[in-house]
C-alpha positions as CSV (number, residue, x, y, z in Angstrom):
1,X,-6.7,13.1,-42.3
2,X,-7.5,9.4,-42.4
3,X,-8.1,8.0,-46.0
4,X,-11.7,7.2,-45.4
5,X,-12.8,10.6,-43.8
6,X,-11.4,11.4,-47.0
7,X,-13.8,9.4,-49.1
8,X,-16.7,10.4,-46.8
9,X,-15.7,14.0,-47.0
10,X,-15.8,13.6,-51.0
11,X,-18.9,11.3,-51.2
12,X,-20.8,14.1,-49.6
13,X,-20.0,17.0,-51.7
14,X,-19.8,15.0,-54.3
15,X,-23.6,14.6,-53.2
16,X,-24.0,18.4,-53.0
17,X,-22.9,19.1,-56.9
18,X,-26.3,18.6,-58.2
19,X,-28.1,20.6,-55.9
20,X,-24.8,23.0,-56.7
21,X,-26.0,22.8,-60.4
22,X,-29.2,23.5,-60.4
23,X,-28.4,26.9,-58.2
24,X,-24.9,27.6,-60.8
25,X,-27.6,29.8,-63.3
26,X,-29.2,32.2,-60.6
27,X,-25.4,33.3,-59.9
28,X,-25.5,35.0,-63.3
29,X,-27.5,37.8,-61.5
30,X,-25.5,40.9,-60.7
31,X,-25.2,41.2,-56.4
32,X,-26.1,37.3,-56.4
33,X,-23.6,35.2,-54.4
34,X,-24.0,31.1,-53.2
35,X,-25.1,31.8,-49.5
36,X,-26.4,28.2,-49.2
37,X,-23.9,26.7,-50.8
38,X,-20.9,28.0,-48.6
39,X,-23.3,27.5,-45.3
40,X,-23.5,23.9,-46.7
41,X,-19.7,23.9,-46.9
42,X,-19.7,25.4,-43.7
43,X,-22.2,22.7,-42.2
44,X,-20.0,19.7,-43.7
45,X,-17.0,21.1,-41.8
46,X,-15.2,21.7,-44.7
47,X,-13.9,25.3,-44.2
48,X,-12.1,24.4,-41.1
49,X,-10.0,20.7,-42.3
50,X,-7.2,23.3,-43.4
51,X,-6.7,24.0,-39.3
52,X,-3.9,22.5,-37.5
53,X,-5.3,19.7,-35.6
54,X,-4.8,21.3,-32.5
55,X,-7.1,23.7,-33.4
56,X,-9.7,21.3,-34.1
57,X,-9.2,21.0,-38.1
58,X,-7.6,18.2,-40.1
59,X,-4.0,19.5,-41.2
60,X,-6.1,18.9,-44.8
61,X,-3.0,18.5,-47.2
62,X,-2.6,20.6,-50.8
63,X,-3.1,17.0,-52.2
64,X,-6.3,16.9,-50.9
65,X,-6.9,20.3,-51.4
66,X,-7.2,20.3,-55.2
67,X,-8.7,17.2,-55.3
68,X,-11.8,18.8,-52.9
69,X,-11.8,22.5,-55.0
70,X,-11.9,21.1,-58.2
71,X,-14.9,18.9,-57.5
72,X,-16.8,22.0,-55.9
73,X,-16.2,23.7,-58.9
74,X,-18.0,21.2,-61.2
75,X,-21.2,21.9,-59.1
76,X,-20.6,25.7,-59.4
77,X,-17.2,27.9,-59.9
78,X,-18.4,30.8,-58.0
79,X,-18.5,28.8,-54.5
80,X,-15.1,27.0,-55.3
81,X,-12.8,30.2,-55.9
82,X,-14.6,31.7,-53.0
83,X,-14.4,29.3,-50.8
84,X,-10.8,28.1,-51.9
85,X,-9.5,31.6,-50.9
86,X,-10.6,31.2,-47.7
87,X,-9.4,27.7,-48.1
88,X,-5.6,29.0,-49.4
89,X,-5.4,31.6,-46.8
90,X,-5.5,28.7,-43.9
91,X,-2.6,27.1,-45.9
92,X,-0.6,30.3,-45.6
93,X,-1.4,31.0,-42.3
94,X,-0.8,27.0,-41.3
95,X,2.8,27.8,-41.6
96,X,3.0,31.5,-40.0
97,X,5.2,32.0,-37.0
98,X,5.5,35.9,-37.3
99,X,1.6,36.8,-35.7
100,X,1.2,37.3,-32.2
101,X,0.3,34.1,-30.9
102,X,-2.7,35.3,-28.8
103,X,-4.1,36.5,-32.0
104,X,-3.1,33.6,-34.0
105,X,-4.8,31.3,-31.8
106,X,-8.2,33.6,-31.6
107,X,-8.5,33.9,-34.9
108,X,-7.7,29.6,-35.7
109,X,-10.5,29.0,-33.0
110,X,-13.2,31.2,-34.7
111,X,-12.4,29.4,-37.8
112,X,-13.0,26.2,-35.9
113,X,-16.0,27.5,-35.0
114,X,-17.2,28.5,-38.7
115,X,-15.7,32.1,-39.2
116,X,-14.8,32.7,-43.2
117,X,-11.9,34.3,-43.8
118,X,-9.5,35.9,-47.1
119,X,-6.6,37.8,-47.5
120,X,-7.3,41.4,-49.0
121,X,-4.8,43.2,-51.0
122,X,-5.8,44.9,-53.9
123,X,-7.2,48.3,-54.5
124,X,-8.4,50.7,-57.1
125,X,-6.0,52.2,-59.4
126,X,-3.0,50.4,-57.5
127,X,-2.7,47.6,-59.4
128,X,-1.9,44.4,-58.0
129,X,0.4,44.1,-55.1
130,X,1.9,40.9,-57.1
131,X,3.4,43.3,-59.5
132,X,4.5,45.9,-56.7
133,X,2.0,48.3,-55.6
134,X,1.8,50.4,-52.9
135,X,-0.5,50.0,-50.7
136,X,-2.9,53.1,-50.5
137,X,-4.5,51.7,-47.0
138,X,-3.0,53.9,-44.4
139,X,-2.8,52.9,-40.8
140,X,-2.3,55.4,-37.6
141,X,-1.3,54.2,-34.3
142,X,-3.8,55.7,-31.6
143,X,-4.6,54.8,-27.9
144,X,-5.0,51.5,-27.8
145,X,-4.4,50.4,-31.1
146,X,-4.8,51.6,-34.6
147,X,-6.9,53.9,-37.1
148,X,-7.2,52.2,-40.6
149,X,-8.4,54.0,-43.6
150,X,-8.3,53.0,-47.2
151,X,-10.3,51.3,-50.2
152,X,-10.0,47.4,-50.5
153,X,-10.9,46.2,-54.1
154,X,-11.8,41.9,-55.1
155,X,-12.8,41.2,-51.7
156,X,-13.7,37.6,-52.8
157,X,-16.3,35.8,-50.2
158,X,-17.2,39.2,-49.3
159,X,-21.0,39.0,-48.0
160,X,-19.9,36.1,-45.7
161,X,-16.4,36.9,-44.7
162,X,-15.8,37.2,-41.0
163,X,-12.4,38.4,-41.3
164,X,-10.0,39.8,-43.2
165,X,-6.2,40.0,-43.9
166,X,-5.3,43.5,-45.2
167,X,-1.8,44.9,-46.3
168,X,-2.0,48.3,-45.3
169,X,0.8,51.0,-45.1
170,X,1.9,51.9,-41.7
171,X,4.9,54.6,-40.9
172,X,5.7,54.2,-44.3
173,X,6.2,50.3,-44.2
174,X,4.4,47.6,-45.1
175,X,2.4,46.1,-42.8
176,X,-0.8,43.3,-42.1
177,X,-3.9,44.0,-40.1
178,X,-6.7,41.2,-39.2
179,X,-9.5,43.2,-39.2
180,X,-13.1,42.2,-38.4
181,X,-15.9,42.3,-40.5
182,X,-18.2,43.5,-37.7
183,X,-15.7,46.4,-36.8
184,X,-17.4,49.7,-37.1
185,X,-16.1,51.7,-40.2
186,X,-16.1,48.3,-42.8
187,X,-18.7,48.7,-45.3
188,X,-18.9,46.2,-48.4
189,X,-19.6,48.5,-51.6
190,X,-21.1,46.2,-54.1
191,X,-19.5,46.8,-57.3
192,X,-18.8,43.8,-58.4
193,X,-20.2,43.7,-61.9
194,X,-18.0,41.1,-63.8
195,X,-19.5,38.9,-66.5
196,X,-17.6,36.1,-65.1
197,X,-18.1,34.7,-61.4
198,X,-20.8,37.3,-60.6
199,X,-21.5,34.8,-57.8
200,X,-18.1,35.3,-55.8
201,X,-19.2,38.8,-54.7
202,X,-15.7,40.4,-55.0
203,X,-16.9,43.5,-53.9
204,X,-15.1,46.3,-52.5
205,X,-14.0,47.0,-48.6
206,X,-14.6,50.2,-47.7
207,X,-12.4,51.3,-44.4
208,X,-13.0,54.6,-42.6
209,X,-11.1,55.0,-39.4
210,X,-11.3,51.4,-38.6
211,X,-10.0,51.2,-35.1
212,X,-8.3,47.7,-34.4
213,X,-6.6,46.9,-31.5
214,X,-2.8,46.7,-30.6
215,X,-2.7,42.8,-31.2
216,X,-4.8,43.1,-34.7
217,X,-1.3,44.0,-36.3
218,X,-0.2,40.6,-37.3
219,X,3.0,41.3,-39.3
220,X,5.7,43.7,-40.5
221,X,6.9,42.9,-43.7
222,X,7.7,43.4,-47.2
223,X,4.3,42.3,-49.0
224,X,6.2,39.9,-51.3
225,X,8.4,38.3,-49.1
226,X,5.3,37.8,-47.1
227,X,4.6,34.6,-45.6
228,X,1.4,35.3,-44.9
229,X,0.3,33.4,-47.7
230,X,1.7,30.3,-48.9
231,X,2.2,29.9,-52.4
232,X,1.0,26.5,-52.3
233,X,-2.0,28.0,-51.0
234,X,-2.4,29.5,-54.7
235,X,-3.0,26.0,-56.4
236,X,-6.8,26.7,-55.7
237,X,-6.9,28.8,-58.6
238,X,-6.1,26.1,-61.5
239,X,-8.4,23.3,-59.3
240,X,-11.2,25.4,-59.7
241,X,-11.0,26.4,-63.2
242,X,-10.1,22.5,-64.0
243,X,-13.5,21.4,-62.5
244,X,-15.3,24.4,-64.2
245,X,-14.0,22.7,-67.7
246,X,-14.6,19.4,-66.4
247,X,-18.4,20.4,-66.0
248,X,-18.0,21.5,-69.6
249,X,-16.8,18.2,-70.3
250,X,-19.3,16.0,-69.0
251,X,-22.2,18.6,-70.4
252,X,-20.7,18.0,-73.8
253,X,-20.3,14.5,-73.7
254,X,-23.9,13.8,-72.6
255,X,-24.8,16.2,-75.4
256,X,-22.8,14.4,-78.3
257,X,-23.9,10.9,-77.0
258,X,-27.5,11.7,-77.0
259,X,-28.3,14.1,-80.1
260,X,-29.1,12.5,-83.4
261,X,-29.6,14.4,-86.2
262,X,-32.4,12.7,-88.5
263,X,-29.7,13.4,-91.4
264,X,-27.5,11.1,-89.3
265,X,-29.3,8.8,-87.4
266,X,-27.5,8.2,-85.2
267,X,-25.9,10.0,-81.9
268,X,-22.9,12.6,-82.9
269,X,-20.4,10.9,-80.8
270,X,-19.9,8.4,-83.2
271,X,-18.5,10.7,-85.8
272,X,-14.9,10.9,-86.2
273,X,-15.1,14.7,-85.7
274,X,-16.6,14.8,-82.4
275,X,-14.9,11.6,-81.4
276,X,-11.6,13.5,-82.2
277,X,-12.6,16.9,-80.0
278,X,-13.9,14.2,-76.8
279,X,-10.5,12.7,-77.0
280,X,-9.1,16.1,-76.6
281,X,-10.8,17.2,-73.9
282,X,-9.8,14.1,-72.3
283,X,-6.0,14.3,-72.6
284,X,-6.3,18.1,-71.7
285,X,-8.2,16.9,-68.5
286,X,-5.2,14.3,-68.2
287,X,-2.5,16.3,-68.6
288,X,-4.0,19.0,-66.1
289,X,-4.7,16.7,-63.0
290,X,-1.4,15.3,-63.5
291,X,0.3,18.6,-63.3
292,X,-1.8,19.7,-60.4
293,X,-2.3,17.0,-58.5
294,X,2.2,16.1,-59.0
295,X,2.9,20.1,-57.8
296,X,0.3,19.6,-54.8
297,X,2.0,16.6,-53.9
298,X,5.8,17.9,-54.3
299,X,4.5,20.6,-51.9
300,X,3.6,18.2,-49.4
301,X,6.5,16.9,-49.5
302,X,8.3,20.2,-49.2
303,X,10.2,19.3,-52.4
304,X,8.6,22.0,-55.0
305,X,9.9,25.0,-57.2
306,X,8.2,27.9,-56.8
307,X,8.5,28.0,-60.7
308,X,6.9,24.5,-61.1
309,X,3.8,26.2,-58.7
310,X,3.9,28.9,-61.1
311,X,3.4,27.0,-64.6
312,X,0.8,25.0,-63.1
313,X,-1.4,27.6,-62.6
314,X,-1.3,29.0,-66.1
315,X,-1.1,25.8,-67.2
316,X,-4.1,24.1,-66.0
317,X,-6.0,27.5,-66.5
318,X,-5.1,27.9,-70.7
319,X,-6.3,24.0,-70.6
320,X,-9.6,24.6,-68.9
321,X,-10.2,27.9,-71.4
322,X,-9.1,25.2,-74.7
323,X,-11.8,22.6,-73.1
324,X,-14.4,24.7,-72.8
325,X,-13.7,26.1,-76.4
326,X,-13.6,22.6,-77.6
327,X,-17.3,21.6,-75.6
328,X,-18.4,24.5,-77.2
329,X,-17.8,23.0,-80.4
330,X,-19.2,19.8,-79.6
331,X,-22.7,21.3,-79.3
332,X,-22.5,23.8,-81.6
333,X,-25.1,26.6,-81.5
334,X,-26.8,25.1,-78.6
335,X,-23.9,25.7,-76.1
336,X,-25.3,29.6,-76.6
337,X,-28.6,28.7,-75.9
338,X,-30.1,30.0,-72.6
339,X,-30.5,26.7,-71.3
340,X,-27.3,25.5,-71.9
341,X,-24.3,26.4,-69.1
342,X,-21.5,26.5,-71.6
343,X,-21.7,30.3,-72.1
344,X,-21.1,30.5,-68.3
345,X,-18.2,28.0,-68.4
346,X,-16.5,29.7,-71.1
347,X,-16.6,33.3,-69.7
348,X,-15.8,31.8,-66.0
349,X,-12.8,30.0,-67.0
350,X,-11.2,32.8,-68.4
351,X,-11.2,34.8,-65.0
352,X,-8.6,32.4,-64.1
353,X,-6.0,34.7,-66.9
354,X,-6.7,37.3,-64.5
355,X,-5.9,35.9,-61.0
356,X,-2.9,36.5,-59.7
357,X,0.1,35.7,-61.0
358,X,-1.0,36.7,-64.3
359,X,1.0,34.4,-67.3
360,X,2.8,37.5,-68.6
361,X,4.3,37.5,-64.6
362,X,4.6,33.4,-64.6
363,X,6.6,33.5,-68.3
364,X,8.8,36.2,-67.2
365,X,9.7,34.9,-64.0
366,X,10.7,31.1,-66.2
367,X,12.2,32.9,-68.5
368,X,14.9,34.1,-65.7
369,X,15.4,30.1,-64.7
C-alpha cells in the first residue's frame, strides 16, 4: 500500500472519529451494536486492505494495522475490536495454505466485495480453546457434505458477520468449518450483556444441523497449532484498548486545561499535581505505541518472538487500564458524571484482561523462556 493511500486512508477515518464520538454513548444500551459505523468502514474499503492484492485488497501490513485500529478506537472501542477481528482473521488467513483453494478464493472475493467475517471458537462452559478446550461443536459427514451442531459463545461482529470460522469436533478430531451466516440452522442468540463493549454484539451462535458442503471443511488440525489465525493477527487487541485510553487522554487534557476553580483561578493543568498525572499519561502512551508499533513491525519483517507478541498485548492493555485510572483522576468526580465518557473508557479497557491470551497465560508462558 503506497504511503499516501495511507495518509488518505487515515485522514478519512480520522474524519469519521467525531461522528464515531458522538454515537460511542448509545452503545451503552444492551442489544446496541455500531451498524453505521462498520457500513462506513465498509464504504471506505477498509475491511478488505488486509486481502492479498490479487484479491483486490491492499496486502495492508500489521504496521499499518495498529496504527488504523487504534485510531478507530478513539472514536468508539466497540467498532475497533469488532471490526479488528474481522480485520486479524484476514491476517491469519493471508498466510493459509492448508484450505481448499476453491474455497479460499470464494470466500477472499466475498470479502472484496464487503462480506464481514471472524473466527468463532469459544463456547459455554468450555472455556477458552486458548487454554485447551474441547470443542463441544460436533460435526457429521452426510450426503454431500456435513451436519454441524453445537453452541458458539463471543461471536464478536455478530449482527453483521457474513461468515464464520468455527472449530468444531469432527470423528473425534479437531477440525475448521467456514460456515455461512445465511445457512439455515444459524441463529444469533443475543446474550450479550457485558458492562463493557455492549456495542460489539458478542452474542452467541446457535448451530442446529447446519448442513455445509464438502468444500466448507477448510482444515484438519490441532486448534493450537492452527494456522488459521496468525498471531500477529492478535496485536488488534492492545491497538484498540491503546486508542480507547488515548480518548481518555485527550478528554482529560481538555478537561484540566479548561476548568478553573474560582479558589484557583486559574485552569488545573497548571498545578503540579495534574501536570505530574498528564505527564504520565503521556509516557504510558509513549511506551505503549513503541512496544506495539516495534512488535508490528518485527512481524513484518518476519523477525518476531511469539513471546515479544505476547507481552505486548498485556502490556499495552495494563497501560491503557493505568491511563484511564489516571484521567479519571484528572477530572475527579466529573469523570462519573453521565455526560462524561470516562466511566465507559474505564470499564471498556478492562475487557482487554479478558481477551485472549489472558496475562496469567502470557506470564506463564515468559516464565518458561
Amino acid at each position: 500500500m503506497s504511503n499516501v493511500a495511507t495518509a488518505s486512508l487515515y485522514e478519512e477515518i480520522e474524519a469519521l472519529l467525531p461522528t464515531f464520538q458522538a454515537r460511542e454513548p448509545e452503545l451503552d444500551a444492551l442489544q446496541s451494536f455500531p451498524y453505521d459505523n462498520v457500513r462506513a468502514l465498509v464504504d471506505l474499503g477498509y475491511t478488505k486492505l488486509m486481502l492479498p492484492e490479487a484479491y483486490g485488497g491492499a496486502n495492508l501490513s500489521a504496521s499499518e494495522l495498529v496504527r488504523y485500529q487504534a485510531l478507530i478506537a478513539q472514536g468508539d472501542g466497540a467498532t475497533a475490536i469488532a471490526i479488528g477481528w474481522h480485520m486479524g482473521t484476514l491476517l491469519g488467513l493471508r498466510s493459509n495454505t492448508a484450505w481448499p483453494k476453491a474455497t479460499y478464493d470464494f470466500l477472499l472475493n466475498e470479502v472484496a466485495n464487503g462480506a464481514l467475517i471472524n473466527l468463532v471458537m469459544s463456547e459455554r462452559g468450555s472455556g477458552s480453546p486458548t487454554r485447551g478446550a474441547t470443542m463441544q461443536t460436533t460435526a457429521k459427514r452426510v450426503a454431500g457434505g456435513y451436519r454441524i451442531t453445537g453452541h458458539k459463545a463471543f461471536a464478536t461482529l455478530s449482527p453483521m458477520l457474513d461468515y464464520f470460522i468455527s472449530g468444531v469436533t469432527l470423528d473425534g478430531e479437531d477440525a475448521f468449518f467456514l460456515i455461512p451466516m445465511a445457512a439455515e440452522g444459524v441463529t444469533v442468540l443475543p446474550v450479550w450483556d457485558s458492562v463493557a463493549l455492549r456495542g460489539s454484539a458478542s452474542h452467541d451462535i446457535v448451530l442446529e444441523d447446519v448442513f455445509v458442503p464438502e468444500e466448507y471443511l477448510v482444515q484438519c488440525a490441532n486448534i493450537a497449532d492452527s494456522v488459521v489465525r496468525s498471531p500477529g493477527g492478535l496485536l488488534h487487541i492492545p491497538a484498540c484498548y491503546l486508542g480507547i485510553s488515548e480518548a481518555a487522554r485527550t478528554y482529560a487534557v481538555n478537561f484540566a486545561t479548561s476548568y478553573i476553580p474560582k479558589s484557583l483561578g486559574k485552569p488545573i493543568s497548571e498545578t503540579l499535581p495534574i501536570q505530574q498525572k498528564l505527564g504520565e499519561m503521556a509516557l504510558l502512551i509513549k511506551q505503549s505505541t513503541y512496544m506495539l508499533h516495534g512488535v508490528a513491525r518485527e512481524f513484518d519483517e518476519g523477525t518476531v518472538a511469539l513471546a515479544d507478541l505476547l507481552a505486548t498485548k498485556t502490556t499495552v492493555v495494563n497501560n491503557a487500564i493505568k491511563i484511564t485510572d489516571i484521567a479519571m483522576r484528572v477530572c475527579g468526580a466529573h469523570s462519573l458524571s453521565a455526560d462524561s465518557p470516562l466511566h465507559r473508557y474505564y470499564l471498556h479497557v478492562r475487557a482487554g484482561l479478558h481477551n485472549p491470551p489472558s496475562d496469567d497465560e502470557i506470564l506463564r508462558l515468559l516464565a518458561t523462556l
